[in-house]
C-alpha positions as a printed NumPy array, in Angstrom:
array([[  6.811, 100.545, -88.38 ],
       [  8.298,  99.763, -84.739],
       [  7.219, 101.599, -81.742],
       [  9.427, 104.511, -80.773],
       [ 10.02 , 105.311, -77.018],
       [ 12.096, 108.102, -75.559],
       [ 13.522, 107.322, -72.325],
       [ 12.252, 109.635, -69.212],
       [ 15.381, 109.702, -67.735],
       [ 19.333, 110.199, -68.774],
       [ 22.236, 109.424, -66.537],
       [ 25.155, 112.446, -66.677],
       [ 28.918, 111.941, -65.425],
       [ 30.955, 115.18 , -64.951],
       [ 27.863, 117.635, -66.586],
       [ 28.724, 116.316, -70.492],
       [ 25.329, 115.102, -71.932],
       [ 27.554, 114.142, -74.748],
       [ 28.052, 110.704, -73.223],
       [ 24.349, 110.153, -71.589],
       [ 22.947, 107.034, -70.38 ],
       [ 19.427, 105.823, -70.333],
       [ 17.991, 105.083, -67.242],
       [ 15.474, 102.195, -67.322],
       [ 13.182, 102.531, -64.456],
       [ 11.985,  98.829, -64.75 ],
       [ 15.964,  97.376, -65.133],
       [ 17.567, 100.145, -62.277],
       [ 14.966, 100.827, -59.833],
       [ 13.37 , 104.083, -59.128],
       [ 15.519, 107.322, -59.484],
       [ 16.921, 107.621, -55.959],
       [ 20.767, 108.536, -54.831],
       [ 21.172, 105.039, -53.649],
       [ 19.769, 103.141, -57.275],
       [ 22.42 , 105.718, -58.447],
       [ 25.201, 104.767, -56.787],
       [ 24.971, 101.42 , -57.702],
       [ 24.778, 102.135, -61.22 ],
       [ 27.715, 104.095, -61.114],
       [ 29.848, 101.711, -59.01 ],
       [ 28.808,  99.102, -62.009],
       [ 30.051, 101.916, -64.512],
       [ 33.266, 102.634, -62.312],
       [ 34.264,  98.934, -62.287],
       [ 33.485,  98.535, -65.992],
       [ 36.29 , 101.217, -66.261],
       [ 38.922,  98.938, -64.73 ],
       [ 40.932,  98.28 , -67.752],
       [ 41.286, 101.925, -68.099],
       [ 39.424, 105.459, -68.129],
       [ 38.798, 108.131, -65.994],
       [ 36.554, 107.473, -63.481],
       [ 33.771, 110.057, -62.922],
       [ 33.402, 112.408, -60.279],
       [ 29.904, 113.487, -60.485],
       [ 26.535, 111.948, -61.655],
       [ 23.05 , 112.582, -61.791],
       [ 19.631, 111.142, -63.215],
       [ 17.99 , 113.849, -65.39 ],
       [ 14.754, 114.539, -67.112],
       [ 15.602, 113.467, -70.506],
       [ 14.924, 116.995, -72.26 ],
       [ 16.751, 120.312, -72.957],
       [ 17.   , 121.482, -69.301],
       [ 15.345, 119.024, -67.469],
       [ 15.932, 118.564, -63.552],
       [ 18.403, 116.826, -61.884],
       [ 16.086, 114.201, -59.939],
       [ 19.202, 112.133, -58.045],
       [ 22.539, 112.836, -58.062],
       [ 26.128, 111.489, -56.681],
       [ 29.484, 112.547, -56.125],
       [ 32.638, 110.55 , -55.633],
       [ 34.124, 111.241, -52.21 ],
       [ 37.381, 113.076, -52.514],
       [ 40.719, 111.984, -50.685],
       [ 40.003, 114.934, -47.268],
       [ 36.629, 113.374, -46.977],
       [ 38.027, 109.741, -46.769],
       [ 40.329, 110.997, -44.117],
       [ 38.451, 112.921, -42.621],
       [ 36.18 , 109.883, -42.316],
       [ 38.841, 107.824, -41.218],
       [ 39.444, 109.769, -38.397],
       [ 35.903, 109.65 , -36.593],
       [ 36.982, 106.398, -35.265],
       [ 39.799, 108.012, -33.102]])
């Protein structure tokens, strides 16, 4: 029979493990907030056509409970203004 693997790691959106990703360590680079970022900007633009975009990710130990090793959260409007304003 074929070889069975269980990924290490999941990717979360918004806290519902019901719609976890695997993340490869050898196709996304090590679990870090940046390799994170990118792989939700690729999941964002994927989303285009329609679909709410998340607000919240994070890489976890793929088991009951495991810990959050990376995470990322979308910036929310007072942020980008607040942002925008530094330059002034």
């Amino acid at each position: 029979m074929g070889k069975h693997c269980i990924p290490k790691y999941i990717v979360i959106f918004d806290g519902k493990t019901d719609k976890a990703f695997t993340w490869r360590v050898t196709e996304h680079g090590s679990t870090d907030a940046k390799n994170l970022e990118a792989f939700v900007r690729v999941y964002i633009k994927s989303l285009e056509i329609g679909g709410e975009h998340p607000r919240y990710a994070e890489i976890r130990h793929n088991f009951r409970g495991g810990a959050t090793v990376a995470e990322w959260r979308a910036e929310t409007i007072k942020e980008k203004v607040k942002g925008a304003n530094r330059g002034h």
